[in-house]
LUMLUM-527484 format. One record per residue (C-alpha): residue number from 0; residue in three letters; y, x, z. Coordinates in steps of 0.25 Angstrom, whole numbers, plus 5000, padded with zeros to 4 digits. Layout:
LUMLUM-527484
<pt n="NUM" res="Ala" north="Y" east="X" up="Z"/>
...
***
This chain:
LUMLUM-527484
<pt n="0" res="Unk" north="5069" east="4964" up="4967"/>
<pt n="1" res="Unk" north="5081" east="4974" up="4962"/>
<pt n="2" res="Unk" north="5086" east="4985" up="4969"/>
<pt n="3" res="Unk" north="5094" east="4981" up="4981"/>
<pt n="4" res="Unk" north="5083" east="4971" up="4986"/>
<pt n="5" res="Unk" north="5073" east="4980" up="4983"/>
<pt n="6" res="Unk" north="5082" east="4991" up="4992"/>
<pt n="7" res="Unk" north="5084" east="4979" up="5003"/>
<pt n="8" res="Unk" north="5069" east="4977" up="5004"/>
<pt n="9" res="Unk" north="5067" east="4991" up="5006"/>
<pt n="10" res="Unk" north="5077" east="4992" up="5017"/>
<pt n="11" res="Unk" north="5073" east="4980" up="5025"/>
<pt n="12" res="Unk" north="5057" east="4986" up="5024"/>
<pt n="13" res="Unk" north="5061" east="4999" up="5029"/>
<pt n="14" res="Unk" north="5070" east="4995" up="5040"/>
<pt n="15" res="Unk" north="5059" east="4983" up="5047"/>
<pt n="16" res="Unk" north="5047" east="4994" up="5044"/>
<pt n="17" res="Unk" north="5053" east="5005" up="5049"/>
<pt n="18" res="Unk" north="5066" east="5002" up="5057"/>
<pt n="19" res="Unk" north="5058" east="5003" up="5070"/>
<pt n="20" res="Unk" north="5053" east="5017" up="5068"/>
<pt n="21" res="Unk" north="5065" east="5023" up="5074"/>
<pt n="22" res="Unk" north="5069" east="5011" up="5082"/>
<pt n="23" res="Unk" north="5071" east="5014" up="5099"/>
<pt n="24" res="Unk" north="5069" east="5029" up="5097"/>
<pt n="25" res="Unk" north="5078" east="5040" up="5093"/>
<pt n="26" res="Unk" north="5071" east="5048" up="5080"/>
<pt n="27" res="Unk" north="5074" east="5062" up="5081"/>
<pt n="28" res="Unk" north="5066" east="5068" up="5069"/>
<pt n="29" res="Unk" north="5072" east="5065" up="5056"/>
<pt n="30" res="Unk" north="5067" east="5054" up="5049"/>
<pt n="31" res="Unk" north="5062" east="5055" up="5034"/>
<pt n="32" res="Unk" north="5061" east="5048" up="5023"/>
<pt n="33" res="Unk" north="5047" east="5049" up="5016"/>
<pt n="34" res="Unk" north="5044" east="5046" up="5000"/>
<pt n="35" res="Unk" north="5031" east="5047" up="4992"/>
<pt n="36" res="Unk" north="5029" east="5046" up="4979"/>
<pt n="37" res="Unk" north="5014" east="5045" up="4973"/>
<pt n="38" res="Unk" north="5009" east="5055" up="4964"/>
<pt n="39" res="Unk" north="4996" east="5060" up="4960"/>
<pt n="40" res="Unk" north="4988" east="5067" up="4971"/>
<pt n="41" res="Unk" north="4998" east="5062" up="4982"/>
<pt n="42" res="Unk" north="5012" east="5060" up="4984"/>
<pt n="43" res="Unk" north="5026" east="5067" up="4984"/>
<pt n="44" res="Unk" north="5031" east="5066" up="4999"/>
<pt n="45" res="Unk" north="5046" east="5068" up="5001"/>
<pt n="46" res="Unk" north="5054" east="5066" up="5014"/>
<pt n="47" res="Unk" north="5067" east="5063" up="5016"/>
<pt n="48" res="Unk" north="5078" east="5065" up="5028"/>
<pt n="49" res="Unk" north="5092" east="5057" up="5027"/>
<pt n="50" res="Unk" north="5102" east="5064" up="5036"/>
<pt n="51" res="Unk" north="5116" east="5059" up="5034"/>
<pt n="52" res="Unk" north="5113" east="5053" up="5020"/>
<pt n="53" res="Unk" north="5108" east="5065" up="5015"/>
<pt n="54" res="Unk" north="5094" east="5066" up="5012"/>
<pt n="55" res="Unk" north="5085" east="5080" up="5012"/>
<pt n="56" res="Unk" north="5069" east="5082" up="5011"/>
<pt n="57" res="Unk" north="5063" east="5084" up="5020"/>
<pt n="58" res="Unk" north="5047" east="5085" up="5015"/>
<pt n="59" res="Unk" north="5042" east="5084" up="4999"/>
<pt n="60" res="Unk" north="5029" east="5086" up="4999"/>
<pt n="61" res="Unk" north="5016" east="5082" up="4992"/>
<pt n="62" res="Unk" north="5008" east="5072" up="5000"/>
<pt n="63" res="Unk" north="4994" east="5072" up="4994"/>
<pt n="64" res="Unk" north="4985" east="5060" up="4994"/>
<pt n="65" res="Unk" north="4971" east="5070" up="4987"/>
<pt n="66" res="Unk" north="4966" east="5080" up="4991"/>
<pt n="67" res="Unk" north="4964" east="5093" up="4981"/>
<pt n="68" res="Unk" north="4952" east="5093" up="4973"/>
<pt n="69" res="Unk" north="4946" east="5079" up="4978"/>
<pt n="70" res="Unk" north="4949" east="5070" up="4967"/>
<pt n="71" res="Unk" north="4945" east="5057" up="4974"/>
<pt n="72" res="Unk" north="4956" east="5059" up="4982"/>
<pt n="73" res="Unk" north="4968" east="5062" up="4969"/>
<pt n="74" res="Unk" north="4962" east="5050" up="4960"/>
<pt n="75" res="Unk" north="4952" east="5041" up="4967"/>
<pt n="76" res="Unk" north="4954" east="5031" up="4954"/>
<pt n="77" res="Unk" north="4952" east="5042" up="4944"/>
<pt n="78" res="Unk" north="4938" east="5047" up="4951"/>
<pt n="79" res="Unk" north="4934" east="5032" up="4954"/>
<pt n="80" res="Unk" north="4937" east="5028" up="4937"/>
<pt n="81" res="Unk" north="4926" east="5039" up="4935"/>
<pt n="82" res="Unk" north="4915" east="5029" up="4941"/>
<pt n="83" res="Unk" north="4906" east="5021" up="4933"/>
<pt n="84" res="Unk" north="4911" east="5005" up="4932"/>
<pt n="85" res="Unk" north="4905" east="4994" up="4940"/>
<pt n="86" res="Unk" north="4897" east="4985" up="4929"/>
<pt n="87" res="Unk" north="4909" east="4977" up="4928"/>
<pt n="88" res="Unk" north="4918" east="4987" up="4926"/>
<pt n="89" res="Unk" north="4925" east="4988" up="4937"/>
<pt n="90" res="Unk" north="4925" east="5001" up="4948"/>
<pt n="91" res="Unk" north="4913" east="5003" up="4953"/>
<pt n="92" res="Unk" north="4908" east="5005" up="4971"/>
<pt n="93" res="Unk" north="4910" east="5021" up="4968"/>
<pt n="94" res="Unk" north="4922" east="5020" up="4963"/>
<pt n="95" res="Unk" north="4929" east="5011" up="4971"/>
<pt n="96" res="Unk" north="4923" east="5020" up="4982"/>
<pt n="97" res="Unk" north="4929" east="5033" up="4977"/>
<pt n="98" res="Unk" north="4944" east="5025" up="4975"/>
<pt n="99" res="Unk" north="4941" east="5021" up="4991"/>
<pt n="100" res="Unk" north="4939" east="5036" up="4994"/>
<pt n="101" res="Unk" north="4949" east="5042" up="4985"/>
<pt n="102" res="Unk" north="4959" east="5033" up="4993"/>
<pt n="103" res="Unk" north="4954" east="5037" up="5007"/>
<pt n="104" res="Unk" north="4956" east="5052" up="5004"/>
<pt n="105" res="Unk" north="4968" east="5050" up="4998"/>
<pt n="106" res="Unk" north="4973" east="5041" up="5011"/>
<pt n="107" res="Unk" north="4969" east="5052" up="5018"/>
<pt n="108" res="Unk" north="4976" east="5064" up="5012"/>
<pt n="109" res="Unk" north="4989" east="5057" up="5010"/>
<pt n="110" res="Unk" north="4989" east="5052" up="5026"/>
<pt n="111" res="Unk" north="4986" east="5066" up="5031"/>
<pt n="112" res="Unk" north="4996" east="5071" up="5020"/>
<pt n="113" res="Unk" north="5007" east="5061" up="5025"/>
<pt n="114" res="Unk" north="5005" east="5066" up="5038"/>
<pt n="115" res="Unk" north="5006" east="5080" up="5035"/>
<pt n="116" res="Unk" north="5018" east="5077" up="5030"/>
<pt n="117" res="Unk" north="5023" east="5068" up="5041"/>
<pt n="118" res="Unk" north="5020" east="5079" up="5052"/>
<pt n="119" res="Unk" north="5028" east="5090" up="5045"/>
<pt n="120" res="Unk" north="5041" east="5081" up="5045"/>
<pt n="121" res="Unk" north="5039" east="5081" up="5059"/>
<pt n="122" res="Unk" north="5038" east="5095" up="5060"/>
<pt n="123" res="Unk" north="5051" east="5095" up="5054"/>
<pt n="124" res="Unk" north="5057" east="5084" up="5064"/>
<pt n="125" res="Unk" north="5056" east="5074" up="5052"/>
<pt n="126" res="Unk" north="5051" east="5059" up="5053"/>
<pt n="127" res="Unk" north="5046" east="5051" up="5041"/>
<pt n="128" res="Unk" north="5055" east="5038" up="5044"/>
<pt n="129" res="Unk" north="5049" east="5031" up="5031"/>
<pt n="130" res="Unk" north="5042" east="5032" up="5019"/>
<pt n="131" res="Unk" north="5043" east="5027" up="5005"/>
<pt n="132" res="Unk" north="5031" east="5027" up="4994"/>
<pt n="133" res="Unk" north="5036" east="5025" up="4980"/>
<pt n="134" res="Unk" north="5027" east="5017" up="4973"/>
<pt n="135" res="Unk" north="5028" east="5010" up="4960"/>
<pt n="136" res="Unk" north="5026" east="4995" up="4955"/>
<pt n="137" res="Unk" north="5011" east="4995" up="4954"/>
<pt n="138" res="Unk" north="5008" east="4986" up="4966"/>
<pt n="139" res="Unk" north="4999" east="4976" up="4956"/>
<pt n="140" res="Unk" north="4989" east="4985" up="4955"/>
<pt n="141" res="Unk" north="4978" east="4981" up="4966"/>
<pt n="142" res="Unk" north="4966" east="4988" up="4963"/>
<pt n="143" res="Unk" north="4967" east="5002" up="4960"/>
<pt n="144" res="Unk" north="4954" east="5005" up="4956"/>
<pt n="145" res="Unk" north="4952" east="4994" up="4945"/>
<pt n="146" res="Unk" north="4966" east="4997" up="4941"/>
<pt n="147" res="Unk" north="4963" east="5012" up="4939"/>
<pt n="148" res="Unk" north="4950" east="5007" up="4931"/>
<pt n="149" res="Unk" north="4954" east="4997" up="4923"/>
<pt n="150" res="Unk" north="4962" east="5009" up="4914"/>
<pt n="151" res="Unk" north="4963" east="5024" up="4914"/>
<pt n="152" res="Unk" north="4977" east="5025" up="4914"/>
<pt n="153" res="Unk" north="4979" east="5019" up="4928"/>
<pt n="154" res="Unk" north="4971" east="5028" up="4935"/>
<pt n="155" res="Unk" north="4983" east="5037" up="4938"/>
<pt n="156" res="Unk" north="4992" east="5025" up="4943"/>
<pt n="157" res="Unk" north="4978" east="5020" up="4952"/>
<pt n="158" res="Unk" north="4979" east="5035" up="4958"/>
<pt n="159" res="Unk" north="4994" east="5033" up="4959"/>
<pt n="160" res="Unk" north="4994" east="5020" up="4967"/>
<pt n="161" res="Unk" north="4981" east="5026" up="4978"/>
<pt n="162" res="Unk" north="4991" east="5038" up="4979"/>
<pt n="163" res="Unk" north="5001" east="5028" up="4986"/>
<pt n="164" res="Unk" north="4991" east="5020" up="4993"/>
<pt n="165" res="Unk" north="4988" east="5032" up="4997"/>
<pt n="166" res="Unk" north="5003" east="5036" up="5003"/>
<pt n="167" res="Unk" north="5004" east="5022" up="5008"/>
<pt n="168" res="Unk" north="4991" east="5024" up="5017"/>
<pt n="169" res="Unk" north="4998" east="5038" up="5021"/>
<pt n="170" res="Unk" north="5012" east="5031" up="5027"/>
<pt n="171" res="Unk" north="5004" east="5020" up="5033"/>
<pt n="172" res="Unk" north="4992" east="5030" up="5040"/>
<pt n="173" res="Unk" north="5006" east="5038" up="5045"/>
<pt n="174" res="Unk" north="5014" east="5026" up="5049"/>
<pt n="175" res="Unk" north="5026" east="5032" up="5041"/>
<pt n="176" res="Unk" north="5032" east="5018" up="5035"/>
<pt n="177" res="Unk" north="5034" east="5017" up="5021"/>
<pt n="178" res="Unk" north="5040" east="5009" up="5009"/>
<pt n="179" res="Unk" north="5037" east="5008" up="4996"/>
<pt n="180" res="Unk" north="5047" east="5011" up="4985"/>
<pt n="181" res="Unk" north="5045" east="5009" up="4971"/>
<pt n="182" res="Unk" north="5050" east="5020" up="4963"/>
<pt n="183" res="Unk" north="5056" east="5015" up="4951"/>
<pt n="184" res="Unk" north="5066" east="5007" up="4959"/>
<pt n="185" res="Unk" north="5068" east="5019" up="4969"/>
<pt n="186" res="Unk" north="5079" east="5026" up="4962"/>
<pt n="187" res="Unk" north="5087" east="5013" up="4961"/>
<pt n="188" res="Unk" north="5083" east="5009" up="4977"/>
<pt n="189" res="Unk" north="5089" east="5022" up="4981"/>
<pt n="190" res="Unk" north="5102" east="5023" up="4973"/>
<pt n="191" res="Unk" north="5104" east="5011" up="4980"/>
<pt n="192" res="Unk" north="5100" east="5014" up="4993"/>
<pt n="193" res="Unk" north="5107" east="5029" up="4992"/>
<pt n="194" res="Unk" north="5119" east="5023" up="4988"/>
<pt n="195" res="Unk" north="5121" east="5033" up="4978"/>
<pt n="196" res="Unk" north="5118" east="5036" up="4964"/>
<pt n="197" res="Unk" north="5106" east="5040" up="4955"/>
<pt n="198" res="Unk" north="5113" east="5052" up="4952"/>
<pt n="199" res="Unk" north="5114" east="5057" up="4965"/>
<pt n="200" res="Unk" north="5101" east="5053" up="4971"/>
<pt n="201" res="Unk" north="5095" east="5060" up="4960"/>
<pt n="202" res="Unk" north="5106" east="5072" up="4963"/>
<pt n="203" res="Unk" north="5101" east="5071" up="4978"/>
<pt n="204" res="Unk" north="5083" east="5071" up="4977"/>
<pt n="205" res="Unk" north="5087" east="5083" up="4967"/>
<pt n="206" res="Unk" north="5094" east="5090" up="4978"/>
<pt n="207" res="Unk" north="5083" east="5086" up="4990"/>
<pt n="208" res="Unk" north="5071" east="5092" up="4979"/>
<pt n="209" res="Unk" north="5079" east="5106" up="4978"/>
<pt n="210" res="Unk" north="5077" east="5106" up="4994"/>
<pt n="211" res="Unk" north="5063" east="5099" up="4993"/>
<pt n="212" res="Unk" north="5057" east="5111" up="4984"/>
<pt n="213" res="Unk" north="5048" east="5107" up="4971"/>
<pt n="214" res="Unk" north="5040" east="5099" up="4968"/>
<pt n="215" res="Unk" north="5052" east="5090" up="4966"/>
<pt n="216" res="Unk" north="5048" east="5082" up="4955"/>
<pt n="217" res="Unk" north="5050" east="5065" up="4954"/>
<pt n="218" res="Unk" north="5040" east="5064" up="4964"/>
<pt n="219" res="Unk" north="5048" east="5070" up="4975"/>
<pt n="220" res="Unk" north="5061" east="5065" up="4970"/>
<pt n="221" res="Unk" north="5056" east="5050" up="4970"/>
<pt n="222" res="Unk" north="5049" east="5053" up="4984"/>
<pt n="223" res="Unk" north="5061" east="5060" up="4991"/>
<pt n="224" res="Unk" north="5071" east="5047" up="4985"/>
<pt n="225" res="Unk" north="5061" east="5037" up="4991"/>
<pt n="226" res="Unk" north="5061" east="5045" up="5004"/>
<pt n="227" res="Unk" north="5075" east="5045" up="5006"/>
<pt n="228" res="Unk" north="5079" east="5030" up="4999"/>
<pt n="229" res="Unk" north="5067" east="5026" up="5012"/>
<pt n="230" res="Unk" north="5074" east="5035" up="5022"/>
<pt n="231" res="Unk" north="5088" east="5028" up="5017"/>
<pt n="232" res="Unk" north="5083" east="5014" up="5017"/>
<pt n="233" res="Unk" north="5078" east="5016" up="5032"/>
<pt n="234" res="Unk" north="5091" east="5023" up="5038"/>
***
């Protein structure tokens, strides 16, 4: 699928999923885009509003999916590889256990963070509209635990991947709608979409982090892009 199709498909999702939101009723708080991008211990969360073509922030923030100092909920995969194997190598009943509990708390802390974070938009008369959760091109890999098991390295990318399924659970257990955008075709979706240049995207998520305040890092920029390329799509 190249860009335009992959743009097309995008636009048609998010105008049957969400074109009934707004439909019958006059919208008076202003709506917002919201991006997420998956990082260890939570997410980067950046909202943006588009008024007149123009986008600004509107939140950045940190939306966490552990809590501090309880390690099942930051890497359930890491504490459940510490388990003895089953006699056939494979992950035992206590492992697979503390993944399953790992996964609830971290359910948990990222539903009550999102909706934190959706309540102090309101405050500021701001509606998430939609949302957009970068992910990447791992969708083949259904069994997190044997996957994180079967060699150390992929332990940081098991803990990656239950970070987003952890995001996903969040948008859904807040009915904020949502799409899912991969991130190394991103940059290329919304030159496109933007109608404008690379240059001056890049020129544009510089200006929107000097209002945003640190961290502003490749987290929040990828983040604030997805919101407003969301946002754009929808409008």
């Amino acid at each position: 699928m190249d860009g335009s199709e992959r743009r097309r498909e995008v636009g048609r999702f998010l105008r049957e999923r969400l074109g009934r939101v707004s439909a019958g009723r006059k919208e008076t708080a202003t709506p917002v885009g919201l991006g997420l991008r998956a990082i260890k211990g939570g997410a980067a969360i950046v909202g943006v509003a588009v008024e007149r073509g123009e986008p600004r922030i509107v939140v950045s923030r940190f939306l966490a999916t552990s809590v501090e100092g309880d390690r099942l909920s930051l890497e359930p995969y890491h504490v459940a590889a510490e388990f003895r194997r089953d006699p056939q190598g494979g992950a035992s009943p206590e492992a697979v256990a503390t993944v399953v509990e790992g996964r609830k708390r971290q359910d948990q802390v990222a539903a009550d963070g999102l909706r934190a974070t959706i309540r102090a938009l309101g405050e500021a008369r701001c509606k998430p509209l939609v949302a957009a959760l970068l992910v990447n091109r791992a969708g083949w890999i259904t069994d997190l635990l044997d996957y994180s098991l079967a060699w150390p390295e992929h332990l940081p990318v098991a803990e990656g991947l239950a970070v987003r399924d952890a995001l996903r659970f969040a948008l859904k257990a807040c009915r904020v709608a949502y799409v899912e955008l991969d991130e190394k075709s991103l940059p290329d979706l919304a030159r496109q979409t933007l109608d404008t240049s690379s240059v001056a995207i890049d020129a544009r998520l510089k200006t929107l982090g000097a209002a945003a305040g640190k961290p502003w890092r490749k987290e929040q920029k990828l983040a604030a892009l997805s919101a407003w390329f969301a946002l754009t799509m929808k409008r």
